[in-house]
KEDOPA-248429 format. One record per residue (C-alpha): residue in one letter; x, y, z. Coordinates in pm, whole numbers, padded with zeros to 5 digits, always signed. Each point is the difference from the previous one (the first is absolute). Layout:
AXYZ;...
//
This chain:
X+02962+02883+07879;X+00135-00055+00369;X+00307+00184-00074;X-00194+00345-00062;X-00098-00015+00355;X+00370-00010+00112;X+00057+00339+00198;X+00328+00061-00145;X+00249+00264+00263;X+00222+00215-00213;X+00223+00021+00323;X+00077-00378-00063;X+00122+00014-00337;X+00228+00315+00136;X+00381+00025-00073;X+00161+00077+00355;X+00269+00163-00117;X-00179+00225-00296;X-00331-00019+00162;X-00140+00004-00258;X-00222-00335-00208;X+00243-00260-00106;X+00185+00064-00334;X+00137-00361-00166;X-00036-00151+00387;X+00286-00233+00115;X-00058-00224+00304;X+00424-00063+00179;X+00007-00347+00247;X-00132+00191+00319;X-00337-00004-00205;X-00031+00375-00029;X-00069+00171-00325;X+00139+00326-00137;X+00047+00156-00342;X+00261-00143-00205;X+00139+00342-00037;X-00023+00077+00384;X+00167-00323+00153;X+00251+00011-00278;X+00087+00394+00076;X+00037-00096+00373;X+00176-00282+00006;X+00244+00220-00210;X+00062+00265+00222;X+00081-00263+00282;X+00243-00163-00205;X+00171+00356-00023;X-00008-00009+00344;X+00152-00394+00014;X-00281-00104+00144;X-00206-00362-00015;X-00310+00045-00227;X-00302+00008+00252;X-00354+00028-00017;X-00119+00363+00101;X-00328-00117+00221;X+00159-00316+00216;X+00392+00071-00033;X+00041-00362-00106;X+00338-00024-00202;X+00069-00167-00339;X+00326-00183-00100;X+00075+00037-00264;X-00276+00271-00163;X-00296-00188-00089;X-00099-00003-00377;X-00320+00180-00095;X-00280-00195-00150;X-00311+00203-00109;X-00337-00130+00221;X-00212-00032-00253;X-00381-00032+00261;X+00126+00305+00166;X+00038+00180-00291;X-00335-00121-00157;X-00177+00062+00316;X+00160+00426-00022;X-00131+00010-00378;X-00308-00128+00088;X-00025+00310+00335;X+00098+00255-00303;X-00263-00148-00243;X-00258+00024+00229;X+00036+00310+00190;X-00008-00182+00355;X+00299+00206+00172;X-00164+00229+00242;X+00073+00348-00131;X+00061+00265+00212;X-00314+00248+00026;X+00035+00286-00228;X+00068+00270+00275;X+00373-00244+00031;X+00061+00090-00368;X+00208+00344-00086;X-00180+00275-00150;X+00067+00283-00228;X+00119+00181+00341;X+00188-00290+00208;X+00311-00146-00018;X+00019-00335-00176;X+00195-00292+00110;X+00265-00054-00248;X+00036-00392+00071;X-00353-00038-00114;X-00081-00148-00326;X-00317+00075-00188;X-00247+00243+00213;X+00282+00139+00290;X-00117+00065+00346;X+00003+00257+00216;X+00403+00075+00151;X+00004+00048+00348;X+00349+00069+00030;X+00287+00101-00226;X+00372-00096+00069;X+00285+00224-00026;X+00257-00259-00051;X-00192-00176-00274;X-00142+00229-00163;X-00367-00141-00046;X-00325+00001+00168;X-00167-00320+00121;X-00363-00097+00131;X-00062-00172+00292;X+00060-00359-00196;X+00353+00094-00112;X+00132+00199+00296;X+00021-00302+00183;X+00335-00103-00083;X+00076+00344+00154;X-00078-00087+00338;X+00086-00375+00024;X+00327-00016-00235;X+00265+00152+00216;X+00230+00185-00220;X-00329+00135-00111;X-00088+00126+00311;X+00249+00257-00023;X-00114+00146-00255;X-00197+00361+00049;X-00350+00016-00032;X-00241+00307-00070;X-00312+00090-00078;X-00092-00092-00402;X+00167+00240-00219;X-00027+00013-00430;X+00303+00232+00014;X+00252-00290+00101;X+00161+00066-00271;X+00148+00354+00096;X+00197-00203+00219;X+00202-00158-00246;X+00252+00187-00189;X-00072+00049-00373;X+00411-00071-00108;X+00097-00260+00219;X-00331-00173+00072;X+00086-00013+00343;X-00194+00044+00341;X+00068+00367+00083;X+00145-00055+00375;X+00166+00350+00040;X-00028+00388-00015;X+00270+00237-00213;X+00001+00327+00225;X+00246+00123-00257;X-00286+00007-00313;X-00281-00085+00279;X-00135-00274-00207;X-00065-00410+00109;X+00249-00205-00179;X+00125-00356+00064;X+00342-00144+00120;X+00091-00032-00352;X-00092+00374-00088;X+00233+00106+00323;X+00325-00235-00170;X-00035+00189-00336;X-00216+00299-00066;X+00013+00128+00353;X+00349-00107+00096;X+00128+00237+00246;X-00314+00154+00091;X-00121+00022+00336;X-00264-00313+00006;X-00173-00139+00317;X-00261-00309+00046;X-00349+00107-00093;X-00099-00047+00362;X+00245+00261+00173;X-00098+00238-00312;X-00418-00030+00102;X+00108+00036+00411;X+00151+00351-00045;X-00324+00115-00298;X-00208-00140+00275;X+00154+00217+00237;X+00041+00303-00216;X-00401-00144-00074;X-00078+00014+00404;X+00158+00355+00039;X-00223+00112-00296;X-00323-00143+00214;X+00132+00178+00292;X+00009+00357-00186;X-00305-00068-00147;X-00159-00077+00306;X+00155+00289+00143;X-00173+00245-00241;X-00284-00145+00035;X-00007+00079+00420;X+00188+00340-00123;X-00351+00055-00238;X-00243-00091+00248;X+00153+00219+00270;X-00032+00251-00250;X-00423-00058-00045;X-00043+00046+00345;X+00176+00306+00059;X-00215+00084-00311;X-00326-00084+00151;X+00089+00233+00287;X+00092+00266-00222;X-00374-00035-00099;X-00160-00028+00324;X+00236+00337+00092;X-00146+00180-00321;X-00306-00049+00094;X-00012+00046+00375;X+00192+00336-00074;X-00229+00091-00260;X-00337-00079+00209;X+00206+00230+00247;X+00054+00284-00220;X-00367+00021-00099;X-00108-00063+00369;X+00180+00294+00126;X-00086+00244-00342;X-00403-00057+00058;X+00068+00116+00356;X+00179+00319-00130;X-00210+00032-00255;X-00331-00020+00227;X+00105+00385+00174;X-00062+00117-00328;X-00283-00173-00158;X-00159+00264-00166;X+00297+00130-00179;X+00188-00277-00042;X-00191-00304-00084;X+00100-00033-00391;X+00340+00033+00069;X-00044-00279+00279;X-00161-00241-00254;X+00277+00098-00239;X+00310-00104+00240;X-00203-00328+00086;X-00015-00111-00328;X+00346+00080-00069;X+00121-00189+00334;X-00206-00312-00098;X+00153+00062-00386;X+00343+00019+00118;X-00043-00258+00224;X-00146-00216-00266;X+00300+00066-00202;X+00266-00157+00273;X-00229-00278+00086;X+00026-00096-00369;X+00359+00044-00052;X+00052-00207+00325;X-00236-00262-00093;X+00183-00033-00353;X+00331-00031+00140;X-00154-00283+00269;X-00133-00182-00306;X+00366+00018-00250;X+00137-00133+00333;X-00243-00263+00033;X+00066-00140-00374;X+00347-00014+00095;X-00052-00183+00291;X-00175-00243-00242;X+00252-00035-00249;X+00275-00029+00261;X-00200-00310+00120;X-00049-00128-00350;X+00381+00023-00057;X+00117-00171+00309;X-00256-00261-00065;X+00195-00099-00345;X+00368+00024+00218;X-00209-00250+00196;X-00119-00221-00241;X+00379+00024-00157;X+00169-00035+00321;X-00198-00379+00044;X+00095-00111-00341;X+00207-00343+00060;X+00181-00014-00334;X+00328+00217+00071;X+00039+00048-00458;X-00432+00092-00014;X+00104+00255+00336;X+00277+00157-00206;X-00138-00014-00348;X-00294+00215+00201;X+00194+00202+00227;X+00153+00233-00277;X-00383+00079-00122;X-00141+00138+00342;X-00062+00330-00060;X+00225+00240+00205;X-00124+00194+00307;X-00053+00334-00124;X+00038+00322+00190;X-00328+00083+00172;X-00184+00271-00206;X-00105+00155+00313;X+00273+00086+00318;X-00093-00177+00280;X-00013+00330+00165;X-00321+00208+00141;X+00025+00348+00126;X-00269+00086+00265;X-00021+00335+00091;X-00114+00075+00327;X-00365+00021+00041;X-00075+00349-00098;X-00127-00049-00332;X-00301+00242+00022;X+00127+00260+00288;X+00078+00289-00264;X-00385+00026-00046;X-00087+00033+00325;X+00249+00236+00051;X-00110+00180-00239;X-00322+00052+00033;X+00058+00082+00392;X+00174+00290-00174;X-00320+00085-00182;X-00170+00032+00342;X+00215+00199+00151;X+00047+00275-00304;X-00351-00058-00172;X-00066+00396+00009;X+00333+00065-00192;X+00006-00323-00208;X-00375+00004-00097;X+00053+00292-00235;X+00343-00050-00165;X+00158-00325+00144;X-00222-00283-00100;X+00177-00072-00246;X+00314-00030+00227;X-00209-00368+00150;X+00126-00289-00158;X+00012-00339+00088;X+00341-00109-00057;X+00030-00390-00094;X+00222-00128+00237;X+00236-00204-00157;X-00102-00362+00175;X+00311-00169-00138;X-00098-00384-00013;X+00258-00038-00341;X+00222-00314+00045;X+00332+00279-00012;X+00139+00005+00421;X+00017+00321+00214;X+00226-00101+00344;X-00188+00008+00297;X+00081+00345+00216;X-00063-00149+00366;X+00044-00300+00206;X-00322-00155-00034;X-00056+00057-00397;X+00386-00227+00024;X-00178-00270+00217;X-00245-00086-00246;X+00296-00145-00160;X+00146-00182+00259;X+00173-00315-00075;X+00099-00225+00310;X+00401-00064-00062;X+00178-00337+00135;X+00342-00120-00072;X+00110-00334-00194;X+00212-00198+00227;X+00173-00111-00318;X+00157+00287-00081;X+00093+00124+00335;X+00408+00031+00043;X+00113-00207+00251;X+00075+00331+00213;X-00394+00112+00034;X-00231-00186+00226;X-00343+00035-00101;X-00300+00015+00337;X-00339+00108-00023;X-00140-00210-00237;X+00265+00100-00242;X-00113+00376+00046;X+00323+00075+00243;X+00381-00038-00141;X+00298+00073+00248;X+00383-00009-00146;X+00149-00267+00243;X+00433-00066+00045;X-00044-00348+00026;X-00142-00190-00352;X-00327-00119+00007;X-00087-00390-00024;X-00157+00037-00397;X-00027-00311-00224;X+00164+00061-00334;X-00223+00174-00237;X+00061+00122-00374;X-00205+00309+00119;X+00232+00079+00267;X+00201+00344+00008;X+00355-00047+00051;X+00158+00312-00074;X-00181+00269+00234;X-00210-00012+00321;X-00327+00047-00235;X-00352-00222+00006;X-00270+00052-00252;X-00374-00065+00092;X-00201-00287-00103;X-00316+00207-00168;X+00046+00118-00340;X-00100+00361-00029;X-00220+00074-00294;X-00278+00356-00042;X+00013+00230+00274;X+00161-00122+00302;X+00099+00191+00327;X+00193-00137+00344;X+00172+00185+00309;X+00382-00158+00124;X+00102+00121+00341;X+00406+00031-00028;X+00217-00038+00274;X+00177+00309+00183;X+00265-00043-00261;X-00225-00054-00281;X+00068-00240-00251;X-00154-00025-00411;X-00321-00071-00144;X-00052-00112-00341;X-00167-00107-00254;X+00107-00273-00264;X-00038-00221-00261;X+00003-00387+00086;X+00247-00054-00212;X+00294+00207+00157;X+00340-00134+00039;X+00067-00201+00353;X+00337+00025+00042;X+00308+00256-00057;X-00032+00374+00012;X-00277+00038-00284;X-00241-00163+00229;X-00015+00287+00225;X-00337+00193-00022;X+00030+00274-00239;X+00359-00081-00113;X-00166-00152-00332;X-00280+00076-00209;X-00255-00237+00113;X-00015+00167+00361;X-00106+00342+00150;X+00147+00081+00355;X-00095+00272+00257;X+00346+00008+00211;X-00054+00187+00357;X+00307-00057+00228;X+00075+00270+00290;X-00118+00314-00088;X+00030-00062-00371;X-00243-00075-00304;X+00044-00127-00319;X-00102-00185-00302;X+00101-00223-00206;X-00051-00185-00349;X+00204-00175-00224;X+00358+00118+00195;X-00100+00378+00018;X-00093+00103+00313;X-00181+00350+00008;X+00053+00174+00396;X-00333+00140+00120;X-00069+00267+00256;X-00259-00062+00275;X-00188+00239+00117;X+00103+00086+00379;X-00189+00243+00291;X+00079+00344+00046;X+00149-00032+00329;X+00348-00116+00047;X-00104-00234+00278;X-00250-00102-00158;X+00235-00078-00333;X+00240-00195+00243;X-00219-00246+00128;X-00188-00059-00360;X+00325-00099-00161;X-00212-00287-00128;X-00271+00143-00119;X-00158-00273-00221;X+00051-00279+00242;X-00372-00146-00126;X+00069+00010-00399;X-00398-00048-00196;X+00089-00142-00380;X-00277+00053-00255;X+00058-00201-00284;X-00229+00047-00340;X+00155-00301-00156;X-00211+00080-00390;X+00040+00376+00031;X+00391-00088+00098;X-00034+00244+00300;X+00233-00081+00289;X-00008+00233+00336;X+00174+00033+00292;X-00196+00217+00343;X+00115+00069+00334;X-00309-00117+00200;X-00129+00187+00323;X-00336+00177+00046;X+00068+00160-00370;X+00170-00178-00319;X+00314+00158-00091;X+00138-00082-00347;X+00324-00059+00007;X+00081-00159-00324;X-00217-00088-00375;X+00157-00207-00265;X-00195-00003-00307;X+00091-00312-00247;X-00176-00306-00171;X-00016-00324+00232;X+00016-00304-00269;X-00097-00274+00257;X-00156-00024+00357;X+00237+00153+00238;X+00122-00144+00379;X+00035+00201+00301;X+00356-00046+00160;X+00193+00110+00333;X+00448+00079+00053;X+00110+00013+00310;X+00340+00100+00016;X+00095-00007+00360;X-00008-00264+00269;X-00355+00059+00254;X-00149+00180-00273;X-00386-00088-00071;X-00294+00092-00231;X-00341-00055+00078;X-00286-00026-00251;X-00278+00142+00134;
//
């Protein structure tokens, strides 16, 4: 009867190197006790290694390896913990559910895993990932969060830990796959395959991003639009009750009627304004919801899971609206007072025959998502972009000043650090910003002038194809001297600038478009080119399809030459 009052610990009746109860318990000399199965494994592996046998708690070494004898109490004492339920189980919340990840070193009920390792395969609980941290070569083994798709990892022919990335069939395989089946192909490691996804993955946040700031721009010039509508059409009604109030007695149907049109035209753009804000403002949302799963992929530790995933994101899709708003300028509403100041003035005449000549023409308040160019200097500002070079990319014959805003072609080579970015062909930098939607910036050329550009990132950096519009991903407005020109893809297209009548007046203007305004409408794939003074003179438009953000660039071919960014 004594012995049921025995608090018996299941930690004491624990296997230290299985953790787990004793199985057929063994106690070696030191006086330590293991599973028969356990020592005996152990002891194995150290005679593989010509080592002494030696106890795996207190180090103490055996000569020559100690026979096993069964302990017969200890193993009568485990039945009896079994028989009567004494081991303290783990609370239910520590067991896996339908949901978790079990441990798979866990007989009977499994616990929760609270990590998964790549290396074995297998998930553990907090009991069995011990070893994991205390057993050194264990410790280099990589750990992640629990995961019941292990088993993707391995590779279904050669039952082998997938450890590398075919970019040949862009599949996982494993060093056994790249010997045979993939011989020849071009294979990396796993982990150099998931850094360049997760930079293509990072580039894909950044567009994404981008739109989103592209869309939101977009609402608020929207919103104005609306607040323009109606201040104009609150105008228009204004000033047709004060017309209308001369003639009262004649006219006061025919001033109710071209209220109530006003208010139903106005009405009308409101509503089409409003329903453009609100398509924009779902695609604001999904934009967010899509960048939050390149996210959630982008933290995923498991470099097989990341590329298993990565081919199922769904692509970006073109945006089904332009990121482009036209805004006319505010006279939305002028024809009708206009027009009925013409009724004033010719009522005798018009009252008889020419009422019907009265109309209130809709003005066409053009809030659609399709671009019209700005026509003067401060429609262009609303678009400006400030413009700074990358110091990377600078050839060692262009010193950048001015906060990166000033570039000067210098005869003595600048003090750079090597940079992969770095032109080496031409005196050319491009700009740090990427230029997405509308964009607009001013560059001051020297008295020689110089080229300004736009590019892709991607451009070559050295040899003659790296020159601004001597390949396709680059369009160049050339001024040198008295001379214009343009050029794309190795074609360059002279252009005639417009000069002052006078002859004097022609000889000192020789350089016309000293301040060159760019107007870039990256979606709409509208690239201009103005001379800038009081007015905005075109002086070249390239129509084409931009397929990825674009950089603003600078040639200088001569030494002292400079470009400003203003």
């Amino acid at each position: 009867m004594a012995q049921q009052g025995i608090q018996l610990d299941q930690e004491t009746f624990c296997c230290s190197i299985c953790l787990d109860l004793l199985k057929r318990p063994v106690t070696i000399p030191c006086g330590h006790s293991y599973c028969r199965r356990c020592i005996n494994d152990y002891w194995d592996e150290e005679e593989e290694e010509e080592k002494i046998p030696s106890c795996p708690l207190c180090r103490q070494t055996f000569t020559p390896r100690p026979f096993l004898v069964r302990n017969t109490m200890l193993a009568d004492l485990v039945e009896k913990l079994k028989k009567t339920e004494l081991q303290a189980a783990p609370a239910d919340h520590c067991y896996a559910g339908p949901a978790d990840v079990g441990c798979d070193f866990c007989t009977g009920r499994k616990r929760k895993a609270i990590k998964s390792c790549l290396q074995c395969v297998a998930s553990y609980c907090e009991q069995h990932l011990q070893p994991h941290y205390d057993v050194a070569p264990l410790k280099k083994h990589k750990l992640v969060e629990p995961s019941n798709k292990l088993q993707e990892n391995i590779c279904s022919l050669h039952h082998e830990v997938m450890k590398m990335f075919c970019r040949t069939d862009q599949q996982c395989i494993c060093y056994l796959c790249s010997m045979d089946e993939h011989k020849g192909h071009h294979t990396v490691s796993a982990a150099v395959e998931r850094k360049e996804r997760q930079r293509e993955l990072g580039e894909s946040r950044q567009q994404v991003q981008q739109r989103i700031q592209d869309r939101q721009k977009d609402v608020k010039v929207l919103q104005q639009e609306v607040k323009d509508i109606n201040q104009s059409a609150d105008k228009a009604v204004r000033d047709s009750e004060e017309i209308f109030s001369q003639l009262i007695r004649l006219m006061e149907k025919r001033s109710s009627d071209v209220k109530q049109q006003i208010r139903s035209q106005q009405k009308t753009e409101v509503s089409g304004a409003e329903e453009l804000q609100e398509k924009l403002e779902q695609e604001i949302t999904e934009l967010r919801r899509k960048d939050a799963e390149l996210q959630q992929l982008s933290h995923t530790e498991d470099h097989i899971q990341f590329l298993h995933n990565y081919p199922s994101l769904p692509h970006l899709s073109e945006s089904t609206h332009s990121a482009s708003i036209n805004i006319r300028p505010l006279r939305h509403f002028e024809e009708v007072t206009a027009a009925v100041s013409k009724v004033r003035d010719q009522l005798q005449n018009m009252l008889s025959e020419g009422w019907t000549k009265i109309s209130l023409t809709p003005t066409d308040v053009d809030v659609s998502l399709s671009p019209a160019e700005p026509t003067t200097k401060a429609g262009f500002l609303r678009y400006s972009q400030e413009i700074t070079m990358d110091p990377n990319t600078a050839h060692i014959r262009l010193m950048l000043t001015g906060g990166n805003r000033d570039v000067m072609r210098m005869s003595t080579p600048q003090s750079y650090s090597d940079h992969a970015d770095r032109f080496t062909g031409c005196p050319q930098v491009m700009s740090t910003e990427s230029l997405t939607g509308r964009c607009y910036w001013e560059v001051e050329l020297g008295r020689r002038g110089g080229i300004v550009a736009v590019t892709h990132k991607d451009i070559k950096r050295g040899g003659g194809e790296s020159g601004f519009g001597f390949n396709e991903k680059s369009w160049a407005f050339n001024h040198y001297n008295d001379s214009c020109s343009f050029t794309h893809n190795s074609i360059e297209t002279p252009l005639s600038v417009p000069s002052p009548s006078s002859n004097f007046l022609r000889t000192v203007s020789i350089f016309q478009p000293r301040r060159v305004g760019v107007y870039l409408d990256q979606p709409a794939g509208l690239l201009s080119f103005y001379s800038v003074s009081d007015t905005m003179t075109l002086l070249h438009r390239v129509q084409t399809t931009f397929t990825q953000p674009l950089y603003a660039g600078i040639w200088l071919w001569n030494e002292g030459d400079t470009a400003e960014f203003k």
